[in-house]
C-alpha positions as CSV (number, residue, x, y, z in Angstrom):
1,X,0.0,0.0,0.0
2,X,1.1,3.1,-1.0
3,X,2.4,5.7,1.7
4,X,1.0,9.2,1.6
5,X,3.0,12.3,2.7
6,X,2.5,16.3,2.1
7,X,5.4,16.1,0.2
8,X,8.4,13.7,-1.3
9,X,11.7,15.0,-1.8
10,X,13.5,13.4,-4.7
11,X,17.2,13.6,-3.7
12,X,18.8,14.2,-0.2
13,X,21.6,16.0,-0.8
14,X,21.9,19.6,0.7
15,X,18.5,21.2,-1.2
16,X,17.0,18.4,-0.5
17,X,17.3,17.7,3.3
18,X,17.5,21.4,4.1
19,X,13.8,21.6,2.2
20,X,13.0,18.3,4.5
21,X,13.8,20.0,7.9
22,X,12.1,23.3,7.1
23,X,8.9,21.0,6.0
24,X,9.1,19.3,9.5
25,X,9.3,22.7,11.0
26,X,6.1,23.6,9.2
27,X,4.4,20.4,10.6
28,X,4.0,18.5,7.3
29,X,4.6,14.8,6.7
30,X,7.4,14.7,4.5
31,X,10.4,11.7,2.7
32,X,13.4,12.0,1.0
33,X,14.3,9.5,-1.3
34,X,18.2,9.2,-1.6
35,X,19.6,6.4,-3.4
36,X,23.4,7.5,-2.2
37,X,24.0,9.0,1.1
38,X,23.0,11.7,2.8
39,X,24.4,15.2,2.0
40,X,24.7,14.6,-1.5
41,X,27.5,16.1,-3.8
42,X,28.1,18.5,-1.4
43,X,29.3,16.2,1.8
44,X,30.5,13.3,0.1
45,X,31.8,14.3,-3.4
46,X,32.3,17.9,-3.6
47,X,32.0,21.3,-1.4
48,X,33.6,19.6,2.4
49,X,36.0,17.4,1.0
50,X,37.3,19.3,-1.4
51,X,37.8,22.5,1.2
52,X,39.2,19.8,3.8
53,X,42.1,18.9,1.2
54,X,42.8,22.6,0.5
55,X,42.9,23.2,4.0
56,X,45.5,20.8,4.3
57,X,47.5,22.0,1.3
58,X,47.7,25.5,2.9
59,X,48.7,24.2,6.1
60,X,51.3,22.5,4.5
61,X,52.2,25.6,2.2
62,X,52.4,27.5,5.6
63,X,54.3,24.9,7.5
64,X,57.2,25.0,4.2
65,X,57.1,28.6,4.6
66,X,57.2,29.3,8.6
67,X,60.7,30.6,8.7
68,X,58.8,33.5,7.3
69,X,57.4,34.5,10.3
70,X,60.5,33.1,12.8
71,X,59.5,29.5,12.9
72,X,62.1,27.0,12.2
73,X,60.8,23.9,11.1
74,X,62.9,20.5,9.8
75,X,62.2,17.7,7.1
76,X,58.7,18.8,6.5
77,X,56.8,15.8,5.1
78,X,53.2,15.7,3.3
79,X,51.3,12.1,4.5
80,X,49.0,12.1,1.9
81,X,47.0,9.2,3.5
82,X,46.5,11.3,7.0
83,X,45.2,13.9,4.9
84,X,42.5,11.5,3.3
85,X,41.6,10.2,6.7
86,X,41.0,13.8,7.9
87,X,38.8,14.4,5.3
88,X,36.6,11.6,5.6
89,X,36.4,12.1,9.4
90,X,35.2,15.2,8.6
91,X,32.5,13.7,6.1
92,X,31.7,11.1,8.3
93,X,30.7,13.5,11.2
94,X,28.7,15.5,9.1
95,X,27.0,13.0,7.9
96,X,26.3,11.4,11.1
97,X,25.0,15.0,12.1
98,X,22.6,14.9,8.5
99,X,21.1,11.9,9.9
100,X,20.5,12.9,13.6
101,X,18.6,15.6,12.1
102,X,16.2,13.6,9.9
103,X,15.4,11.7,13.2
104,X,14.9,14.9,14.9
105,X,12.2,16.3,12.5
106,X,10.7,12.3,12.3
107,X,11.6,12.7,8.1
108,X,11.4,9.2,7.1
109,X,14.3,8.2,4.8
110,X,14.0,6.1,1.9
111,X,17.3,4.4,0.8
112,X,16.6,4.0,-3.2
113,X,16.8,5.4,-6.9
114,X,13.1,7.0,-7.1
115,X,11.1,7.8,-9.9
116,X,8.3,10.2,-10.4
117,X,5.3,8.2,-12.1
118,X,2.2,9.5,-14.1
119,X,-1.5,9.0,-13.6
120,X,-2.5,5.8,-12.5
121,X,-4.4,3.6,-10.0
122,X,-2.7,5.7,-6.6
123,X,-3.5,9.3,-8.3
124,X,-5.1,11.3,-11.3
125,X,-2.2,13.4,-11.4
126,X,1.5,12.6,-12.0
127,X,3.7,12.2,-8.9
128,X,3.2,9.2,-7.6
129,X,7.1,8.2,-6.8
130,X,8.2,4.2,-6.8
131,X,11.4,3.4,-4.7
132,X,13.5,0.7,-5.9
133,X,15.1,-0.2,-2.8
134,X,19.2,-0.5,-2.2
135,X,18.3,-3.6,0.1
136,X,16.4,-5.3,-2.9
137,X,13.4,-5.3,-1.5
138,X,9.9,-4.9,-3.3
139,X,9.8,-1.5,-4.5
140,X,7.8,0.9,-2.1
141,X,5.5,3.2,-3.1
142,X,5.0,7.1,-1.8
143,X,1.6,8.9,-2.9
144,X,2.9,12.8,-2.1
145,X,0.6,15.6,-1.9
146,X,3.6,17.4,-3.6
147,X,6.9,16.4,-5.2
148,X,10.6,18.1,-4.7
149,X,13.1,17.6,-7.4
150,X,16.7,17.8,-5.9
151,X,18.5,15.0,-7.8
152,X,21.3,17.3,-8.3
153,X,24.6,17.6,-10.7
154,X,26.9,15.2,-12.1
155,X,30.3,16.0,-13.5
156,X,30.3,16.7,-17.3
157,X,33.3,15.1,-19.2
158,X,34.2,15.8,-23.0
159,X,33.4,13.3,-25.8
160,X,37.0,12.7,-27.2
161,X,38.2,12.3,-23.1
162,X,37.8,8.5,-21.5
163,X,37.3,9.1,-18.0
164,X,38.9,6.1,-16.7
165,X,38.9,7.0,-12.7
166,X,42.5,6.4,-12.7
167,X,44.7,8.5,-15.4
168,X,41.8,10.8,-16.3
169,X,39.4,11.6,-13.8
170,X,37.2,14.0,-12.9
171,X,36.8,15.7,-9.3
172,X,34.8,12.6,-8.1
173,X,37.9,10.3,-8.9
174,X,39.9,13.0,-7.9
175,X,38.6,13.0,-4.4
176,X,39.6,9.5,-3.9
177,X,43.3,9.8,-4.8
178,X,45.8,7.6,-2.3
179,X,48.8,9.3,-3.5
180,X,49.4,12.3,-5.5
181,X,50.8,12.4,-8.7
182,X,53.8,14.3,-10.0
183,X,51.8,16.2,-12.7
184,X,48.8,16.8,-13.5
185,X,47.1,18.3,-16.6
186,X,43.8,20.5,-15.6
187,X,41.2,20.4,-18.3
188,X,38.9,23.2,-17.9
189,X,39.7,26.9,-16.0
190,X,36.7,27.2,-14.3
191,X,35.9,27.5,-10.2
192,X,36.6,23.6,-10.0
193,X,39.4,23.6,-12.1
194,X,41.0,26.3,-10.4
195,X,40.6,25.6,-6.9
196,X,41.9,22.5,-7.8
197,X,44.9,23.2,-9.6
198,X,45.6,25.7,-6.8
199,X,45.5,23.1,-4.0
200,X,47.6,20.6,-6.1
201,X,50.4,23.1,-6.9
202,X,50.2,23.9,-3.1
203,X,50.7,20.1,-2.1
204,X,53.8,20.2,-5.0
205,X,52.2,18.5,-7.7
206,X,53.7,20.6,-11.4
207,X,50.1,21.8,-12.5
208,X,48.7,22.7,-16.0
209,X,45.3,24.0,-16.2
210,X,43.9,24.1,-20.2
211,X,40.8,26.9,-20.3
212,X,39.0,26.8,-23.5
213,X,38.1,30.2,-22.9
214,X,40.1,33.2,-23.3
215,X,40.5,33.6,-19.7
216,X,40.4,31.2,-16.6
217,X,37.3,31.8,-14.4
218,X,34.9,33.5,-17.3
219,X,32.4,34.5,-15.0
220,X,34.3,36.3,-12.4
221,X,35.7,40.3,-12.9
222,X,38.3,41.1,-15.0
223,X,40.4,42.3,-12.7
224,X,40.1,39.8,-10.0
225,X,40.9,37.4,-13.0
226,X,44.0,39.4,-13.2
227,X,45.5,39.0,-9.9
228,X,43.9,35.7,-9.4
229,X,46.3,34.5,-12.8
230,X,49.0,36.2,-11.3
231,X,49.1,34.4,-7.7
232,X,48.8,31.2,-9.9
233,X,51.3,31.8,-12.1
234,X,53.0,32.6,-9.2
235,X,53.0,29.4,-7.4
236,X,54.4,27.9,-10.8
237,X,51.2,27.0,-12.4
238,X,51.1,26.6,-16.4
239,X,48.0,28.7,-17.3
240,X,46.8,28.2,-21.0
241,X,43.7,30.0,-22.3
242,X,42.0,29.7,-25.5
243,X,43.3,26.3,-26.1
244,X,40.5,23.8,-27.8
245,X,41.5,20.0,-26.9
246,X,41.9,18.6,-30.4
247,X,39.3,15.1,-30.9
248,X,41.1,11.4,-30.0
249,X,44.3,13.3,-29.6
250,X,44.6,11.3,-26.1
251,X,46.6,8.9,-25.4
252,X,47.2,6.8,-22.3
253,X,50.3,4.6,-21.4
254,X,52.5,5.6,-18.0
255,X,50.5,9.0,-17.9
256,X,48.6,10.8,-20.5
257,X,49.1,12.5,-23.8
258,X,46.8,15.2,-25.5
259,X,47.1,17.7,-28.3
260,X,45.3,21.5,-28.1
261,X,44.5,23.9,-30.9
262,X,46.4,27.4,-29.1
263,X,45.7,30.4,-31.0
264,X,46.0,28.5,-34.2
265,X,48.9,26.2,-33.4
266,X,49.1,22.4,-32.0
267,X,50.5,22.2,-28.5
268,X,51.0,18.6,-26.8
269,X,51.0,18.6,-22.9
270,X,52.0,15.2,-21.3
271,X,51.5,14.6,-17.5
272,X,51.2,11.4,-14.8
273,X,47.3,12.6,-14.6
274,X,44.2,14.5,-16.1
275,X,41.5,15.7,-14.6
276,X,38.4,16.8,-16.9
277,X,36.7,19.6,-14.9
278,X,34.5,21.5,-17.7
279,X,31.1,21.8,-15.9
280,X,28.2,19.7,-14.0
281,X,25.2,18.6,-15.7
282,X,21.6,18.7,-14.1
283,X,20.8,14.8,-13.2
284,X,17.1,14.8,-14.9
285,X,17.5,10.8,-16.8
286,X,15.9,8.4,-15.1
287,X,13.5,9.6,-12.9
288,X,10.4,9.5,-14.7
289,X,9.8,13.2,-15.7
290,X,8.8,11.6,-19.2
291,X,6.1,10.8,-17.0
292,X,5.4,14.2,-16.4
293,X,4.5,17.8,-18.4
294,X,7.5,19.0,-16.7
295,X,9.7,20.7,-19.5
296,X,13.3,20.6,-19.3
297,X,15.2,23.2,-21.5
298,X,19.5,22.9,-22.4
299,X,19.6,19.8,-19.9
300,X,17.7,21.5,-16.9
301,X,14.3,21.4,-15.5
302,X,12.3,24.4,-16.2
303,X,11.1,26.3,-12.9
304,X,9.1,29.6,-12.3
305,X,10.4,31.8,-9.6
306,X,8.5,29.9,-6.6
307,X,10.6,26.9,-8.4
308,X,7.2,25.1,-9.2
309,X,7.7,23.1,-12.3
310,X,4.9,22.8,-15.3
311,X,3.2,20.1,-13.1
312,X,2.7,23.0,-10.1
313,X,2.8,20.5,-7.5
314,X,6.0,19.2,-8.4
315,X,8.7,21.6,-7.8
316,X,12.4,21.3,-9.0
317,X,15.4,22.8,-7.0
318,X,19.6,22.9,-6.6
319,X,21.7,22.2,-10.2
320,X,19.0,19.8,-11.5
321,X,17.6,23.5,-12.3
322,X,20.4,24.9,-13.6
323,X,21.8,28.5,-12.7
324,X,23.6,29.2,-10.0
325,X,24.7,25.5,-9.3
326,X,26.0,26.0,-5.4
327,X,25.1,24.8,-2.1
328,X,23.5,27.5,-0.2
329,X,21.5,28.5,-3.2
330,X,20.3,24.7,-3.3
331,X,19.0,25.5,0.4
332,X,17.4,28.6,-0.1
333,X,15.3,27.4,-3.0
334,X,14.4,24.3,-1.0
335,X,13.1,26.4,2.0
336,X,11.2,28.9,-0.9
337,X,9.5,25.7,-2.4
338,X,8.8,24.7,1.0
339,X,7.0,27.5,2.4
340,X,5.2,28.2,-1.0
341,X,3.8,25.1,-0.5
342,X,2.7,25.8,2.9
343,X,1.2,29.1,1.5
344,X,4.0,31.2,3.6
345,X,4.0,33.8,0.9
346,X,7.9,33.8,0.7
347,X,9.5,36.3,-1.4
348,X,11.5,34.8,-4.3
349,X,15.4,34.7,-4.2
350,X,17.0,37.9,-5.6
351,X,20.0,36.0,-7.5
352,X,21.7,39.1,-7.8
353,X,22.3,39.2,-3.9
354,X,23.5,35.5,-3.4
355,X,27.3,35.4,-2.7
356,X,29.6,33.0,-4.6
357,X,33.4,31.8,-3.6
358,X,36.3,30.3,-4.8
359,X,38.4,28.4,-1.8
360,X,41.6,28.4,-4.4
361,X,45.0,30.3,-2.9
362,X,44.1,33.1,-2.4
363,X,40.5,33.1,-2.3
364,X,37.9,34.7,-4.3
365,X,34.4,35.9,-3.1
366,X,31.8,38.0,-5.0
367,X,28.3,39.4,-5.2
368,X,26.0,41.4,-7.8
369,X,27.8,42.7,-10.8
370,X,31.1,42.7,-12.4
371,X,32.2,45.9,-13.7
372,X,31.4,44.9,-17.4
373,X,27.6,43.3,-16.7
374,X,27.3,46.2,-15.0
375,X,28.4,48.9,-17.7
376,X,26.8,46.7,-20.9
377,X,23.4,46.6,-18.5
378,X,24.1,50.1,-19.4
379,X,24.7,51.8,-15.8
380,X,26.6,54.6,-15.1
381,X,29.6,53.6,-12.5
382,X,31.9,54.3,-9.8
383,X,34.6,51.9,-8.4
384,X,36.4,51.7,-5.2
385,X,39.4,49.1,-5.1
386,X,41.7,48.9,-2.2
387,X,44.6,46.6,-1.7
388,X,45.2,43.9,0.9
389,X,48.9,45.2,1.5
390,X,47.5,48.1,3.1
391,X,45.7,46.6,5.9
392,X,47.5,46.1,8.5
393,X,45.8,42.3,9.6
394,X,46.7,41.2,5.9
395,X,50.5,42.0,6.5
396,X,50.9,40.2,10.2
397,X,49.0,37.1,8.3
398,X,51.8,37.1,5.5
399,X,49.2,36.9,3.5
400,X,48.7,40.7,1.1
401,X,48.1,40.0,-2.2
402,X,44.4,40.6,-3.7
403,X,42.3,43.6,-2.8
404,X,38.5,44.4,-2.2
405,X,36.5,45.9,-5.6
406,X,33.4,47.8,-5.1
407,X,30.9,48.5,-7.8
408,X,28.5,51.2,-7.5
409,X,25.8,53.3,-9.3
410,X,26.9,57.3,-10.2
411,X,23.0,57.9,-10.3
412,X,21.6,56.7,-7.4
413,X,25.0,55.3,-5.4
414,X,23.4,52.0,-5.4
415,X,25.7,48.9,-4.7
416,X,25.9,47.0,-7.7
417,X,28.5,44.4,-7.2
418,X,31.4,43.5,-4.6
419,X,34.5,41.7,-5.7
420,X,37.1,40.4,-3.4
421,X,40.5,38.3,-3.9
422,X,42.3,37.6,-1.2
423,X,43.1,35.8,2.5
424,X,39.4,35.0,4.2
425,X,37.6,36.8,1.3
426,X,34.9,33.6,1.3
427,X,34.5,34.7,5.3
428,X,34.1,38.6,4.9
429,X,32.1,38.5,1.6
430,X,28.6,37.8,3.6
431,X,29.0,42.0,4.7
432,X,28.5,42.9,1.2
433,X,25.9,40.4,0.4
434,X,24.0,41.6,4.0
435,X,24.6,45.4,2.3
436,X,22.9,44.3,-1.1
437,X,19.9,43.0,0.8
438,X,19.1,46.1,2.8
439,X,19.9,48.5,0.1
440,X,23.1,50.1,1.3
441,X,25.2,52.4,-0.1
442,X,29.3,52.4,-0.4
443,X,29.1,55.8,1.8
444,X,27.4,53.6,4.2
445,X,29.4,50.8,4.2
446,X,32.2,53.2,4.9
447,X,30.5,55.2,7.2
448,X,30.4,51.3,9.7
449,X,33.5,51.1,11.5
450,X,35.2,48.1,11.0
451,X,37.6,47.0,13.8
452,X,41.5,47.4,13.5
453,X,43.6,45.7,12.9
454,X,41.3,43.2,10.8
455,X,41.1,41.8,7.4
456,X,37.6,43.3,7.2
457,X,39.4,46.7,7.1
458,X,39.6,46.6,3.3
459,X,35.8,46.2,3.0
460,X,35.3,49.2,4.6
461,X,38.2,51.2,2.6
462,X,37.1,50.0,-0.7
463,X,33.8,51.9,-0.1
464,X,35.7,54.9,1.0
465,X,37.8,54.6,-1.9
466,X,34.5,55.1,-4.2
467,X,34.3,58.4,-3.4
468,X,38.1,58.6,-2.9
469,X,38.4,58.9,0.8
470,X,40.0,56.3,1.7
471,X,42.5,56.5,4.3
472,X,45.3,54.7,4.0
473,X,45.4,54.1,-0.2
């Protein structure tokens, strides 16, 4: 017999079980159907392990380079193994934290691949969702009042490159690594790509990152691209941009071979390992929406801005939508579909005002804008840009390269975008985002004193510097 819930949450990775507590909250009956674990991508394959490995690569960076600040240290060694185990302690905590809280909101788990049904015998409507168990038992059966789709991402790979999981991988292979390789070549310049060839330059590895585009991460700021390549470059990585991997030019033996079209001529890079890190697709095979009216456009389910699909009781949320394919955005939508289907009346997410980050070396935070959406959106602008090697904080860290970008409106002094490269810029950025939200100006921002001596000086001296008052630039 079929089990009947206010709604069932296809997918319990972060969307999904952050949707699932905030439905307990509300007081409706509600499942998650996960065929993995709990968490998702985000605990187990992506966002914590990836930051737990670069945290260990900078410690290790810092450790190398402590006679910099009077420490004397001998025969520093990297045990690649204790920094897997670290890693999955972490996961393994969080994940036992995941679970306490389904028991705590009484969510009932379903451990299976789910699949959304039409019309039949249980329902006159599609959504009807059959569970193909993990333990092989007889398929269950869950007749929701509403349907959640949070199936996620995968990693996208390239026709001509064989992802093998050994000498080409991508960041789910990646992730499982028991020893690092000597070289690596990076295929793909992107967030991913970047914060991992940062981390494995920082652990030693020789790095080459290959960017199809004419820049390495296309979607950030000019100029943050700018110092971001030059901190690469830097730390000795081989950065090469508008490079087009040439078809079954790959060849595997000890390491791997492959040939690029660069600006018109053939280079060959040859490393021990690849990794293929051009993008995530939206997971939308194979759980029944050809069941459905639900229309999926370029790979992604098709939402309006309460994230209800065509079929209005089944909503879709996280990269299985598309857009801005990151965790807390994943959460927020989950919550919005939530409450819209308790008739909350929340107010959709302004995507202009969520805050993105990149945890390479140094890190990379923004919100709103970049100064060239905003000038083609056809506004008028000023900037304020202040460096990192004037703050004091930045200089007893050892860490002053990168500097805080702020975009603003000559009209109306309206924020339009905050951009931000340097040491803790993924903790500080949330001030900027907070400012978007309530409407704030630069004068404003500048007008908050910010402690000294703290990184979060530079925040406040950009927006000074918009009007050009800053104090110490």
């Amino acid at each position: 017999m079929a089990k009947e819930y206010d709604i069932a949450i296809l997918g319990g990775g972060t969307g999904g079980y952050v949707a699932a507590i905030r439905a307990s909250q509300l007081g409706l009956k509600v499942a998650i159907v996960e065929k993995g674990q709990l968490g998702g991508t985000c605990l187990h394959r992506g966002c914590i392990p990836s930051k737990s490995l670069l945290r260990s690569a900078e410690v290790y960076q810092q450790t190398q380079n402590a006679l910099n600040y009077g420490v004397e240290t001998d025969n520093t060694k990297l045990n690649f193994l204790k920094v897997q185990e670290r890693k999955q302690e972490i996961i393994n905590q969080l994940h036992q934290g995941v679970q306490g809280l389904m028991k705590k909101g009484k969510i009932d788990v379903f451990e299976g691949h789910g699949r959304i049904l039409g019309p039949s015998i249980f329902s006159p409507t599609a959504g009807t969702i059959s569970v193909e168990m993990n333990n092989g038992e007889e398929n269950e059966m869950i007749l929701p009042k509403n349907v959640i789709v949070a199936t996620g991402s995968k990693p996208k790979s390239l026709p001509s490159l064989d992802v093998d999981g050994e000498l080409v991988m991508t960041s789910d292979e990646a992730l499982q690594m028991d020893h690092l390789p000597k070289s690596i070549v990076i295929v793909g310049g992107g967030v991913i790509g970047i914060e991992w060839a940062s981390m494995l330059s920082d652990f030693g590895v020789e790095v080459t990152v290959v960017e199809f585009m004419d820049q390495i991460l296309p979607t950030e700021d000019k100029d943050v691209v700018k110092e971001a390549e030059k901190a690469l470059k830097n730390k000795g990585i081989n950065i090469v941009t508008s490079a087009k991997v040439l078809p079954d030019s790959l060849e595997k033996n000890n390491g791997i071979k492959i040939d690029a079209e660069v600006n018109g001529e053939k280079q060959t890079f040859e490393a021990e390992r690849m990794l293929v890190s051009v993008g995530r697709a939206p997971i939308v095979d194979n759980i029944g929406l050809e069941n459905t009216d639900i229309v999926v456009e370029n790979g992604a389910i098709k939402v309006n801005q309460n994230n209800q699909t065509k079929e209005s009781h089944i909503y879709a949320i996280g990269d299985v939508i598309g857009g801005m394919q990151l965790a807390h955005v994943a959460s927020h939508e989950g919550i919005l579909a939530v409450e819209h289907i308790a008739n909350e009346n929340p107010e959709p997410i302004n995507y202009n005002h969520v805050a993105s980050c990149i945890y390479s070396n140094p890190e990379i935070a923004s919100v709103g804008l970049t100064e060239k959406q905003a000038i083609d959106q056809g506004y008028d602008v000023k900037v304020g840009k202040f460096p990192f090697q004037a703050v004091g904080k930045a200089l007893v860290h050892g860490e002053k390269e990168g500097f805080t970008k702020i975009i603003t409106n000559k009209d109306n002094e309206d924020l339009l975008g905050v951009h931000m490269i340097g040491p803790h810029v993924t903790d500080m950025i949330s001030e900027a985002g907070l400012a978007m939200v309530l409407d704030a100006t630069a004068w404003e921002i500048g007008e908050s004193i910010h402690p000294h001596p703290t990184l979060s000086e530079v925040i406040g001296e950009a927006a000074l510097a918009v009007d050009g008052k800053q104090i110490h630039g």
